[in-house]
Residue, then its C-alpha position, 0 to 999 in steps of 0.5 A: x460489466x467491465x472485462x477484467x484482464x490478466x497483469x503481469x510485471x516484475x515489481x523490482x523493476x517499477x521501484x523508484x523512490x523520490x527524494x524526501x518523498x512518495x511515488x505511486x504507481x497504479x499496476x491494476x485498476x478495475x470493478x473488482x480491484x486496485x492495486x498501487x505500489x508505494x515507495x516511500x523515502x525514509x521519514x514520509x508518512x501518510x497520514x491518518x486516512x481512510x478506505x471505503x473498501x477493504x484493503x490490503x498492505x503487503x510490505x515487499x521491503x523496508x520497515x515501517x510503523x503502520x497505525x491500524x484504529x489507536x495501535x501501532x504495528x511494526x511492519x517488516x518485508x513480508x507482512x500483510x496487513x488486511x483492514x476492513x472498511x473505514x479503519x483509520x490507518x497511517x503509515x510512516x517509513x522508518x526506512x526507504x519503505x516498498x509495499x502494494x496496496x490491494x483495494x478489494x471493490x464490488x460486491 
């Protein structure tokens, strides 16, 4: 099994938003998880998807509607949005939009 190593970094220091666009960045992938930043100009989306594993949003700033299955969800800094496998999900920045997105792999 894959050796599983401590990370630390200051997120603020990572945001960059690209113009009318979206920038990823991977912080942690390993068997056990995955963990990307997301910076999303005002007025991107993402359209409906969705994850093999369970997955996590925590907005760290801006808002955005997040669509969870057929309901739309207000997110603002601080919210966490869990979803299990397989829920339809879409997310569209109202403003210039920072969150992490955790996927929870194994068993």
């Amino acid at each position: 099994m894959e050796e599983v190593k401590t990370h630390i970094a200051n997120v603020n220091d990572l945001v960059e938003f690209a113009k009318e666009g979206t920038v990823s960045k991977t912080l942690v992938d390993n068997a056990s998880s995955k963990i990307v930043l997301f910076m999303m100009s005002k007025g991107q989306s993402l359209s409906e998807h969705t994850a093999g594993t369970p997955a996590i949003i925590h907005i760290l700033s801006g808002t955005a509607k997040v669509q969870l299955d057929k309901e739309v969800h207000e997110a603002t800094p601080g919210s966490l949005i869990f979803m299990p496998p397989k829920l339809v999900h879409a997310v569209d920045a109202e403003d210039d939009l920072v969150f992490l997105l955790t996927l929870v792999r194994g068993d």
